[in-house]
C-alpha positions in Angstrom: -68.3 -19.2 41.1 -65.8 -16.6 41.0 -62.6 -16.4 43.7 -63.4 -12.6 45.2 -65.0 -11.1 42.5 -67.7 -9.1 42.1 -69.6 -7.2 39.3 -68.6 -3.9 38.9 -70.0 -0.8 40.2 -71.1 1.5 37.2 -70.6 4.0 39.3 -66.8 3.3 39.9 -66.4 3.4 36.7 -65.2 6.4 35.2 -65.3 7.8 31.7 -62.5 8.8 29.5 -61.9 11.8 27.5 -62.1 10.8 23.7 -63.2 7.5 24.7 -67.2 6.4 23.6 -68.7 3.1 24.1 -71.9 1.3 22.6 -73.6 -2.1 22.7 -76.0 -4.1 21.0 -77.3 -7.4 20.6 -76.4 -8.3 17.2 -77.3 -12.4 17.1 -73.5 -13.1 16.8 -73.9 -16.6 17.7 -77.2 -16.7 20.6 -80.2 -15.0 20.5 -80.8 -12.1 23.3 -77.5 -11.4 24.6 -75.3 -7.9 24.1 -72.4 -9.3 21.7 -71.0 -6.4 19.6 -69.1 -3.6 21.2 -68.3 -0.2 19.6 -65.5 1.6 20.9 -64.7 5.4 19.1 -61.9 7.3 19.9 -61.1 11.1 20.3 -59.0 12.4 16.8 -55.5 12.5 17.8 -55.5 9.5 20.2 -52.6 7.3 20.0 -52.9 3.4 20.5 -50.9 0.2 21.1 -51.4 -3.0 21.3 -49.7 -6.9 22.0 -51.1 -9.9 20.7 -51.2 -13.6 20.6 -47.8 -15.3 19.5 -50.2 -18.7 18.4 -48.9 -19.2 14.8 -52.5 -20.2 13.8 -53.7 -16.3 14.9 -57.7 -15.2 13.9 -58.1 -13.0 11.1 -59.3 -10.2 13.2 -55.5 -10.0 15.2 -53.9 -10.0 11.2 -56.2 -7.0 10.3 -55.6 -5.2 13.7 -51.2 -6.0 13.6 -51.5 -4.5 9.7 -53.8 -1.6 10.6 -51.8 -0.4 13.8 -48.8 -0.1 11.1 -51.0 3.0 9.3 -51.3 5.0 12.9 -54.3 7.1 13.3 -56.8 4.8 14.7 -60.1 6.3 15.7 -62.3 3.1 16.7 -62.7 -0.6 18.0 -65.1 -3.4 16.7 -65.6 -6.2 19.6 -68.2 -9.6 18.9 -68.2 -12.7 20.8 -69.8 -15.6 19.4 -67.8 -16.7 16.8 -63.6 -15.9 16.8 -63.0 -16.0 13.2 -59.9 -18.1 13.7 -58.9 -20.8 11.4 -60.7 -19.4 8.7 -58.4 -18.6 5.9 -58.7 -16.2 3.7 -62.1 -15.7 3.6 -62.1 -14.8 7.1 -59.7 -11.9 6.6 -62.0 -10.6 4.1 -64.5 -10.7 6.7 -62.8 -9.2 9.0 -61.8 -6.6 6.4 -65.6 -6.2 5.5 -66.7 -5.4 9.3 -63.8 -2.7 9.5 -65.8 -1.3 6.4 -68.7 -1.1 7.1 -68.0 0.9 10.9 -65.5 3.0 9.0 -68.7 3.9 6.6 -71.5 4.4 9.8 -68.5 6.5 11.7 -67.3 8.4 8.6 -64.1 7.0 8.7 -61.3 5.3 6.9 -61.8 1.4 7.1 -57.4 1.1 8.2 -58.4 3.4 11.4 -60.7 0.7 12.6 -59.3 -2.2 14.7 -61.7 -5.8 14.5 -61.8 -7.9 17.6 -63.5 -11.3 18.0 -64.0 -14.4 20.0 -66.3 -17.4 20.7 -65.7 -20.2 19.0 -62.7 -21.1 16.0 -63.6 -22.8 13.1 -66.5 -21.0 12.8 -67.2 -18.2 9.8 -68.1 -15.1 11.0 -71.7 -14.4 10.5 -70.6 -11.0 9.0 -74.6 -10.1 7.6 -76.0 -10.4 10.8 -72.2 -8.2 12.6 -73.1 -5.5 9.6 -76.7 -5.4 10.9 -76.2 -4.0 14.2 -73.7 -1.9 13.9 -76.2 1.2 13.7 -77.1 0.3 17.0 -74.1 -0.2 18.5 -73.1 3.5 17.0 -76.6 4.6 18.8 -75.7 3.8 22.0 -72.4 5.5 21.4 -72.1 7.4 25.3 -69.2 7.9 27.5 -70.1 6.3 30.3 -70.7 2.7 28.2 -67.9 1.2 30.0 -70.1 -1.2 32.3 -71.9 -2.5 29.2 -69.5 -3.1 27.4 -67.8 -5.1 30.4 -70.5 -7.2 30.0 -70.8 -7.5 26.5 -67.4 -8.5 25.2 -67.7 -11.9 27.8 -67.7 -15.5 26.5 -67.5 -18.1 29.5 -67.0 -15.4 32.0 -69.4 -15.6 34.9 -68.5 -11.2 35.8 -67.6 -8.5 33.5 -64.2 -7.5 34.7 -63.4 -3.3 34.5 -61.6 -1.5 36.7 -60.5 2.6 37.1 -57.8 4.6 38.8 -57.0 8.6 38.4 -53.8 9.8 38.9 -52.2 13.1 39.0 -49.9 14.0 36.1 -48.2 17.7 36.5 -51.2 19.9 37.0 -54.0 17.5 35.5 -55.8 14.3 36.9 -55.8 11.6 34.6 -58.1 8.7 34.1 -57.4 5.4 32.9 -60.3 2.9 32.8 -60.1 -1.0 31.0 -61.9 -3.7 30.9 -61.1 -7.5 30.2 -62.7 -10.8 29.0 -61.5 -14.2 29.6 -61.9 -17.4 31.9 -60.5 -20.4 29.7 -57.7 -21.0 27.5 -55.7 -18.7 29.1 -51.8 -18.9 29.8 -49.4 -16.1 28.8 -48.5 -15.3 25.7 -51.1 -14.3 25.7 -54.3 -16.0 26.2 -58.2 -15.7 25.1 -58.7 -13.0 26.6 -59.3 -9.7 25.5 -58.2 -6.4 27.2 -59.0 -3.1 26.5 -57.5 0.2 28.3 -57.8 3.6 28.0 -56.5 6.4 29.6 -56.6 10.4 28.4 -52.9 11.1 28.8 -50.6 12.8 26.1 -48.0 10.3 25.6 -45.3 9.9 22.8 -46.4 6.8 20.3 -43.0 4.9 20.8 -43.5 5.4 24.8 -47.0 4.4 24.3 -45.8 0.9 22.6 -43.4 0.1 25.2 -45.7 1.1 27.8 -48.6 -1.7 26.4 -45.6 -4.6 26.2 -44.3 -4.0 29.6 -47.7 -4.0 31.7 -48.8 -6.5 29.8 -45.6 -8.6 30.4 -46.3 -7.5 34.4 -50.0 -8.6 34.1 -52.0 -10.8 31.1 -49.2 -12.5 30.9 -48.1 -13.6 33.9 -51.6 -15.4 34.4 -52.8 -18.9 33.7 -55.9 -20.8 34.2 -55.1 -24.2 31.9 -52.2 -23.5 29.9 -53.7 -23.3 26.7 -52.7 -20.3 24.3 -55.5 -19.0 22.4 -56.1 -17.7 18.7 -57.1 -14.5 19.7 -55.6 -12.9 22.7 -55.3 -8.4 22.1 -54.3 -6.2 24.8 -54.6 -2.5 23.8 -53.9 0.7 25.4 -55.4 3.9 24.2 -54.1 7.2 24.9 -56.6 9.9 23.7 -54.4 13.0 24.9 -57.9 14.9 26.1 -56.3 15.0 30.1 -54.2 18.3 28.3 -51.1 17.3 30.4 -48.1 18.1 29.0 -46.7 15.2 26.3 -45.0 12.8 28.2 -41.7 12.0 25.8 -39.0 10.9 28.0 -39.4 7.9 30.3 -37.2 9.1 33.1 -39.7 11.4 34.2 -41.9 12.0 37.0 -44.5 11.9 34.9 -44.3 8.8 33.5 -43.4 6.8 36.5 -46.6 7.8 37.9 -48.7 6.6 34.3 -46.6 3.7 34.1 -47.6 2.7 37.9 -51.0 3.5 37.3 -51.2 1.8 33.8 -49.7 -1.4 35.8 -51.9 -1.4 37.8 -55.3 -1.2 36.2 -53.8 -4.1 33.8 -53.0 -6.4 36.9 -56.5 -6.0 38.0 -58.0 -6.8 35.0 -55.6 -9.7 34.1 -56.0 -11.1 38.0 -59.9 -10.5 37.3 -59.7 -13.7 34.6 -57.6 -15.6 37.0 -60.4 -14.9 39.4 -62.9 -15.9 37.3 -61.3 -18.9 35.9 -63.8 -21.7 34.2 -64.9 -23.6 37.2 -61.9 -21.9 39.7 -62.8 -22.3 43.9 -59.3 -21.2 44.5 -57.0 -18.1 43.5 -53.1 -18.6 43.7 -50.2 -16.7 43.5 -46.6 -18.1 42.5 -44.1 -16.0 44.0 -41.2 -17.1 43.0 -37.6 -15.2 43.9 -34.0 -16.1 44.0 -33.4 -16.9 40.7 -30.8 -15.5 38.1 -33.0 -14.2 36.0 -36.5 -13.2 35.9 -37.0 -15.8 33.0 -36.1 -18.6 35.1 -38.4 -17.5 38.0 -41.7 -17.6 35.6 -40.4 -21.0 33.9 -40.6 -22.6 37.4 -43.1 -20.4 38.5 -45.3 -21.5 35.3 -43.8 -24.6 36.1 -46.8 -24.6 39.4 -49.1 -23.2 37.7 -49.6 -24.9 34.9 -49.8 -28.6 36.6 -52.8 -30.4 36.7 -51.7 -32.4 39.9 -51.1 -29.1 41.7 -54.3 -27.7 40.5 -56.1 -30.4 41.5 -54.4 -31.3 45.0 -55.5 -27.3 45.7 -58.9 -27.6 44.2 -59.5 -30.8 47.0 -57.5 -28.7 50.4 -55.1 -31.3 49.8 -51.6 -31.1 50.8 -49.8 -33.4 48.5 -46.9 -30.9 48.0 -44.6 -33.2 46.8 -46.7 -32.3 43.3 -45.0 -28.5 44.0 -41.5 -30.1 44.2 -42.3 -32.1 41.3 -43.1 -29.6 39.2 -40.1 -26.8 39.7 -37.7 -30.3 39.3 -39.2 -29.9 35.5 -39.3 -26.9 35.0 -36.3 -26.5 32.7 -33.3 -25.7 35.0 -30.6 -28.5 34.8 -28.2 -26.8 37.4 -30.9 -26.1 40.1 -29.3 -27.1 43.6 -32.4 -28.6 45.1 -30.9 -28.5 48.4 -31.0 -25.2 48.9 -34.4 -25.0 47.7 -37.5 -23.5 50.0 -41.1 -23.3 49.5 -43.6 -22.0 51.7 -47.1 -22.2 51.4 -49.5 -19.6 53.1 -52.9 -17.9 52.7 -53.9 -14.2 54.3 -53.9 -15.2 57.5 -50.7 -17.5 58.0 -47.5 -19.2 56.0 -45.4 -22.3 57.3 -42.4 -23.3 55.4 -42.9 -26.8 53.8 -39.4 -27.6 52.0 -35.8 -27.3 52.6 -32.5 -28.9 52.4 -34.2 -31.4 49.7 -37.1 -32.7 51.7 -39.9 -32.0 53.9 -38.7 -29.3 56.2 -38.2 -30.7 59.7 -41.2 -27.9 61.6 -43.9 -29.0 58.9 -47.1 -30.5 59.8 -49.8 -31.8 57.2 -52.6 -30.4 59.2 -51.0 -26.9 59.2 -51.0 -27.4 55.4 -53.8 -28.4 55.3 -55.4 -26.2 57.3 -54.1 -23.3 54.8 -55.5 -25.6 51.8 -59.1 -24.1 52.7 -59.1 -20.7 52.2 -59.9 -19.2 48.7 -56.4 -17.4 48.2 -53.5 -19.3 48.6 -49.5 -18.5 48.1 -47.0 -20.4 47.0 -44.1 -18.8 47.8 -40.1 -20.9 46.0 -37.0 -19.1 47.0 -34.5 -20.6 44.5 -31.4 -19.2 46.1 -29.4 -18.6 42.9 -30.0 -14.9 42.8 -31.7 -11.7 43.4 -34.4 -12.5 40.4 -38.2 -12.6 41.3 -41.1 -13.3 39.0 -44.9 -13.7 40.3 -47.5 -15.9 38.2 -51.4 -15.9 39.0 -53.3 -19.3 38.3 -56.3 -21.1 40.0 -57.3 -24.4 40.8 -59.0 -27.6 38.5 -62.5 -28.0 39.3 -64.9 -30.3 38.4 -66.9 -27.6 36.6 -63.7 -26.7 34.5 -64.4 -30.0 32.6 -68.6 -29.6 32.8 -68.0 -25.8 31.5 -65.8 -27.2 28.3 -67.6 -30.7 27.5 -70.8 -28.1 27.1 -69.0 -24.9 25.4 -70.7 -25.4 22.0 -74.3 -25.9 23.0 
C-alpha cells in the first residue's frame, strides 16, 4: 500500500497548450489493461530529456538520445509490458519500426518521434501487436488525457502518479503538468522509472536542457527504493511555447526563477510519488543530510542510508537499531570523516530527538522515544556532518515483506 498517496484527481489535472494525449490497450504483454500511450506535441515545441547512465541501456533510450540530436520533436510513444532492453540490434530496429509507423498515422517524420518502453528486459518487443493499436491510441488523442495516461504508462505501480502547478510568467499564467511511473529498481541515475513533463512556456533550447538536468538532479535522482539502476530510466521536459510569454533566454531573470521553481517542483512530486509508492513500502523517509563540503559528499552518505538493507528493514519493523544509521555513513566513502563531531537526529511530523553525538549514543536519548517515532509512516533522518555548509536530501522507503512477494512474482 502506498505511503500518503492517492490517485489523482482528473479534475486537478490541467491541460497543456500543444500537448495531446491517447491510450489504448494494445496486448503489450497482458490482455485488458491500457499499455500504450500517445503523446503529440504543438509544432514549435522544444524538448529535453536525461536518461539512464546503465551501460546496458534499452533500445528505445538509444533511438530517443539519437533523435533529440535532429530537434524538432512533435510526439511520444510509451508501452509497458515489455522494455526492449538487452535486445541487440534487432531491438533497435524495433524500436526504429514503432517510431515509423506513429510518424506515418501522425504525418510525421519517423526522427520527430521519441519511443519509450518498460516491463520486462530480455524480452522482444511484440512490435505487430504495438503497430496494431496505434490508431487507437491516435483516436483518443484529447487534451485532457493526462489521467489516462497516468494510469497507462504503470508497471508495478499500485497509483498513477501526475501532478500540476500554474505559475505566472510576465503577463501570462503558465501550466506545467507531468506524470511518472515507477515503484522498483529505482535509485538515481536514474532509475525505472519514467517521467514525462510538460509545460507551455517559451523557453530557449539550451535553457530548456539545463533546466531537465538540474530538476532532475533535485528530484528522480535523489530517490531510491532498492538501489538498483534500471535499463530504461527517461525524464523529459516539454516546452510547447503556446503560454505566448515572452522567450525566456537568459537565466538570471525573473522569469525563469519562477519556471525553474515551478518546474522543480512538479518533478519532486512526481519523483517523491515513486518513493511513495515503492514495491511493498509502509514507510516514507527523507535523508537530510547537511554539513558537508560538498553537496557530493552529502548524497554519498546520504545514499549511504538509503540504500541499506539493515536500515530499511530496522524501519520497516519500528525498530530502533540505529547503530545500522551509524554504520552506514562510517562506509559511505569519506576517509577523513571526524565521527566525533558527528550528529544524527531522527524525527517524524510530530517530534525529533537527537540520537548521536560525540561518537556514541547521545547522552538525552531513550529507545522508546525512538521508538516511539519508528511508527509513523514518514520518518526523518536528519546527519549534520560538521565539515561545511553543504546539504543534500535523498528520498527512500523502507524493505517490506511484500518487496520480495512483488519481485519473486513479477513475471507471472
Amino acid at each position: 500500500m502506498a505511503v500518503n498517496l492517492a490517485t489523482p484527481n482528473p479534475a486537478e489535472l490541467l491541460p497543456v497548450k500543444g500537448v495531446r494525449l491517447g491510450v489504448t490497450e494494445a496486448g503489450i504483454r497482458k490482455a485488458n489493461r491500457r499499455d500504450l500511450t500517445v503523446i503529440e506535441l504543438s509544432e514549435g515545441s522544444r524538448v529535453a530529456g536525461v536518461f539512464t547512465q546503465n551501460r546496458f541501456c534499452a533500445a528505445p533510450v538509444q533511438v530517443c538520445r539519437q533523435h533529440l540530436t535532429g530537434g524538432a520533436i512533435r510526439a511520444l510513444l510509451i508501452n509497458t509490458g515489455v522494455a526492449n532492453a538487452g535486445t541487440g540490434e534487432p531491438g533497435l530496429a524495433n524500436a526504429n519500426a514503432c517510431c515509423a509507423a506513429l510518424a506515418r498515422e501522425l504525418g510525421i517524420e519517423a526522427g520527430q518521434v521519441l519511443p519509450f518502453s518498460t516491463g520486462v528486459i530480455l524480452e522482444p518487443l511484440p512490435v505487430d501487436r504495438l503497430v496494431a493499436g496505434l490508431p487507437g491510441a491516435v483516436a483518443d488523442l484529447r487534451a485532457d488525457g493526462w489521467f489516462d495516461a497516468a494510469h497507462a504508462i504503470m508497471t508495478t505501480d499500485t497509483l498513477a502518479k501526475a501532478v500540476s502547478r500554474q505559475v505566472r510568467i510576465g503577463e501570462r499564467t503558465v501550466t506545467l503538468t507531468g506524470i511518472s511511473k515507477g515503484a522498483g529498481m529505482i535509485r538515481p541515475n536514474m532509475a525505472t522509472m519514467l517521467g514525462f513533463l510538460a509545460c507551455d512556456a517559451a523557453i530557449a533550447q539550451d535553457l530548456l536542457d539545463d533546466l531537465v538536468r538540474e530538476a532532475a538532479d533535485l528530484s528522480f535522482n535523489s530517490i531510491t527504493v532498492d538501489g538498483d539502476t534500471s535499463t530504461n530510466d527517461s525524464f523529459i521536459l516539454i516546452a510547447t511555447g503556446a503560454a505566448g510569454n515572452a522567450e525566456i533566454a537568459d537565466v538570471d531573470s525573473e522569469d525563469y526563477r519562477a519556471l525553474r521553481a515551478a518546474v522543480i517542483e512538479v518533478a519532486v512530486g512526481l519523483a517523491q510519488a515513486i518513493v511513495r509508492d515503492g514495491e511493498g513500502a509502509t514507510k516514507f523517509m527523507t535523508i537530510a543530510v547537511e554539513g558537508g563540503r560538498d553537496r557530493e559528499e552529502c548524497r554519498k552518505v546520504g545514499y549511504a542510508v538509503a540504500h541499506s538493507p539493515l536500515v530499511k528493514t530496522a524501519f520497516f519493523a519500528s525498530d530502533p537499531n540505529l547503530g545500522r544509521i551509524l554504520a552506514a555513513i562510517g562506509y559511505a566513502g569519506i576517509d577523513d570523516l571526524d565521527v566525533a563531531k558527528l550528529r544524527v537526529w531522527l524525527g517524524n511530523p510530530e517530534e525529533s530527538v537527537l540520537v548521536a553525538e560525540h561518537g556514541g549514543r547521545a547522552a538525552s536519548y531513550l529507545e522508546e522515544a525512538g521508538s516511539r517515532i519508528m511508527k509513523h509512516a514518514e520518518l526523518t533522518v536528519r546527519i549534520a556532518l560538521a565539515r561545511g555548509d553543504a546539504a543534500a536530501t535523498v528520498w527512500t522507503c523502507d524493505f517490506s515483506y511484500d518487496y520480495v512477494k512483488i519481485n519473486a512474482d513479477y513475471r507471472s
